[in-house]
N, C-alpha and C positions, 0 to 999 in steps of 0.2 A: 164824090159830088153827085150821088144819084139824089134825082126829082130835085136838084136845085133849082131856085127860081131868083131872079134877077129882082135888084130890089127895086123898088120903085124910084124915081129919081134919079138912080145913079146904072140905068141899064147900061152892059157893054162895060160896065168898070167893075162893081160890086155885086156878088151872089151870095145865096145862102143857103142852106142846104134841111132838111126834117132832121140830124142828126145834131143841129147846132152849131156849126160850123159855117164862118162866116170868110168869103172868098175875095179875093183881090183878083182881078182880071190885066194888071199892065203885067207885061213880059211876055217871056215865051209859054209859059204855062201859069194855070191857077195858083196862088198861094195863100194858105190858112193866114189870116191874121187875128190881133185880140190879145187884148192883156186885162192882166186880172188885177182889178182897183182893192185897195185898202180895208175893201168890206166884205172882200173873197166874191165879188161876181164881175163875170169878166165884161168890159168894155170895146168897143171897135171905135175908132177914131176914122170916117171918111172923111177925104178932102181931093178937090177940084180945084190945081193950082190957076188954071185959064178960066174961069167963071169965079174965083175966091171964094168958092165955099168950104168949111171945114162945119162936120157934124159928127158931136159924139152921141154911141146910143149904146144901152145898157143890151149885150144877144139876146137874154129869157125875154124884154119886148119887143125885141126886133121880131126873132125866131115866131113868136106867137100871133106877130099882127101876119106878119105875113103868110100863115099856114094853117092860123084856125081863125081871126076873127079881129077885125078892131078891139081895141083894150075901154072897156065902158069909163068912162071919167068918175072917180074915185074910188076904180080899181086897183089891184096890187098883184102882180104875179109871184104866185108861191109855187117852191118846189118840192115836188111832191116827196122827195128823198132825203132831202133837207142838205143836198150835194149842189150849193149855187153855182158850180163850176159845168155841170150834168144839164145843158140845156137842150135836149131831144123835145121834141112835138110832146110824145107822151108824159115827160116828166114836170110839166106847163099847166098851171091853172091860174084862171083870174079868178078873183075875191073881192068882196070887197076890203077897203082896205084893214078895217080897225080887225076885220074875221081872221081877213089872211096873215096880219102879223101875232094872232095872239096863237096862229098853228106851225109857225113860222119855225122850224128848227134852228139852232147856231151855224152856221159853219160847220162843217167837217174840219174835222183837226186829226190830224194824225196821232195813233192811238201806240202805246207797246205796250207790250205782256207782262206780265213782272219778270216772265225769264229773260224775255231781251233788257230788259231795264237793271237786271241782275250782272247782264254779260255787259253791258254799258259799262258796269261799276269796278267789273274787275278789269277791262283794259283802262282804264282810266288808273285803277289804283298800279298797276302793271307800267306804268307811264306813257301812256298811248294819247296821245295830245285830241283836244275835241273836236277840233276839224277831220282828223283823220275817221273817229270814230263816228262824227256824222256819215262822213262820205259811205262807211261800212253801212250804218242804218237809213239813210236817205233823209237826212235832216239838218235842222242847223246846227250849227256848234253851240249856239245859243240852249237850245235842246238836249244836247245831250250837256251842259253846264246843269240845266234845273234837275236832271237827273241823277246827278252823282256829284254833286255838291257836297265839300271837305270831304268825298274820296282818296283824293289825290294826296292827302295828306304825309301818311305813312309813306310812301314815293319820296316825296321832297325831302322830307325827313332825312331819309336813307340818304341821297343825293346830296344833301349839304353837310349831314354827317362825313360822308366822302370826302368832302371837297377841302371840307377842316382837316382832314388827317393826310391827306398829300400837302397843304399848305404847312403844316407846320414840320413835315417830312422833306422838307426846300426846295419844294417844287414851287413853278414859277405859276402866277395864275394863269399868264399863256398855256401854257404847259397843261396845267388842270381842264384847262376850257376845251382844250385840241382832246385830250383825254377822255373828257365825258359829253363832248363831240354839241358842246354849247356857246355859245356867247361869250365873249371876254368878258362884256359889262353885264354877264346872267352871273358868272362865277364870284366877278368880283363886288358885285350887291350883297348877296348871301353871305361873303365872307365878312363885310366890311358890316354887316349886322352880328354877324357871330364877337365882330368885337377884335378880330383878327388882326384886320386891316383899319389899323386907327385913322388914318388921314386920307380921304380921296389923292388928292392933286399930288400927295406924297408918294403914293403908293405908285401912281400911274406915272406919273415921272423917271420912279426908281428902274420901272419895268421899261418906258423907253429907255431910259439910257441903258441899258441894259442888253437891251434885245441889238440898240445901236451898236455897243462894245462886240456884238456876237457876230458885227458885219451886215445887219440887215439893211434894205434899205429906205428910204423915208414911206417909199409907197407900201413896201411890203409889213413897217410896223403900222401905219394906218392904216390897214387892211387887217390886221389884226385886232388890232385895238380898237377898233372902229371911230378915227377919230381921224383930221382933217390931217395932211402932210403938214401944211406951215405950223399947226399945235405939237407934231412931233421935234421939228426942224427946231421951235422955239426951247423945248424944254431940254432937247441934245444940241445944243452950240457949244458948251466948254465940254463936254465929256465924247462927244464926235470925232475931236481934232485930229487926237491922235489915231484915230480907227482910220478916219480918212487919209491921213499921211500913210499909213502902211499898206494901205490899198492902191492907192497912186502910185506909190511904188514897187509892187507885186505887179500893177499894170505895165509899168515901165520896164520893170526885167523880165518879162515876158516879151514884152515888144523888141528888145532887144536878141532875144533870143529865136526873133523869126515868127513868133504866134501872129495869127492875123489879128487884126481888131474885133471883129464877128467872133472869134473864138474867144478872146478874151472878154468879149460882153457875156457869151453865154456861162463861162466860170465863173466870172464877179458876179455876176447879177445884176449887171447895169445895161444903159443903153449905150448905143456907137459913139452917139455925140461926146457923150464924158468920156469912153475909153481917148478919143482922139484929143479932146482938152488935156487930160491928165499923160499923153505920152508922147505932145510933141517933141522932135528932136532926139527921141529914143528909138527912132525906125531904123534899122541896120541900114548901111549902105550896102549895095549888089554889085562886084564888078559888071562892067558889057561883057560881054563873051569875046 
């Protein structure tokens, strides 16, 4: 905050500094404030909840009125760098306007190399997802997409090549998804293009019931499947019946044989409430002593 100077109007709230930097005075200490509008130059929004004022002002004329000079009327402040973000005293001139827009640089855009643009290409074709490799380059994912555009192709390729040769090796697409550490409904799109999997609702049914005959339970195939409990609950009613009869009673002859209920939720894979539904009247009796 060196040589900050309080801004007119709003002394004792709002400061601002020859560096560009625009200060908030409520709390315990100063705070930068400012965001940066649409057209890459940054904005400060004051407001004064107890008088209802609210004023937005663009810093490069904030910054310039108040450290070199009133802005002439059909003036434009250009910078001298052509970095709209870069509002220091020095990097501040007025123009007039039709001069200073015709010297007016774009934006600053962030720039890469061909070697970084090269190294982009290869985690991308390496299967390195575009969020991650923004976060490596400091970018969007949007960014690094215009850079390596059908990269990724050879990747997928390989990947759904994959996915066909465990699917037809009778693997389950659970199975393939947990495998190559994706989506059930990633797996099973790619297959059911490859032509593999002819029927959506068919395929996905086959697999609940399926996974239900294995014991699972409604929450844990919807969890997998990524699909609601009552949509598994519906397409396992007749193929459940008997899994559930045999589990109810594996509950029951454990209970009979002393297991607690707690112990028995955590082997099944259920909650208290059902182990105690499914085994009343199965509790041993305990002599008194």
């Amino acid at each position: 905050m060196t040589n900050a100077q309080w801004i007119p109007g709003w002394e004792g709230v709002y400061s601002a500094s020859p560096a560009g930097v625009v200060y908030s005075h409520r709390g315990n200490a100063p705070k930068e404030i400012g965001f940066v509008a649409p057209d890459d130059r940054t904005m400060v929004v004051l407001t004064d909840a107890q008088k209802g004022r609210r004023e937005a002002y663009t810093v490069s004329r904030l910054i310039y009125t108040l450290f070199v000079e009133t802005i002439p009327d059909g003036h434009y402040i250009r910078h001298l760098d052509g970095n709209h973000r870069n509002n220091t005293v020095g990097n501040l001139v007025a123009e007039p306007k039709a001069e200073a827009i015709g010297k007016t640089q774009p934006a600053t855009r962030q720039r890469f190399s061909n070697k970084q643009i090269e190294e982009m290409r290869k985690l991308r074709e390496a299967g390195v997802p575009a969020s991650e490799i923004g976060k490596r380059f400091g970018c969007a994912a949007g960014t690094v997409y215009k850079h390596t555009r059908g990269k990724r192709t050879a990747y997928l390729q390989n990947k759904h090549a994959e996915m066909l040769r465990l699917y037809e090796s009778g693997m389950s697409i659970s199975e393939i998804a947990e495998k190559l550490e994706c989506d059930f409904s990633t797996a099973y799109r790619h297959l059911e293009n490859t032509g593999a999997v002819k029927k959506k609702k068919l395929g996905m049914r086959a697999e609940m019931r399926r996974l239900r005959k294995d014991g699972l339970t409604l929450r844990e195939i919807s969890e997998r499947l990524g699909c609601s409990q009552s949509t598994v609950r519906n397409h396992t009613k007749d193929t459940s019946i008997s899994s559930f009869k045999e589990r109810a009673e594996e509950m029951r002859a454990m209970r009979r044989s002393g297991v607690s209920a707690r112990e028995i939720s955590k082997r099944v894979g259920c909650s208290l409430p059902t182990v105690y539904a499914n085994t009343k009247g199965a509790r041993p009796k305990f002599r008194k002593g």
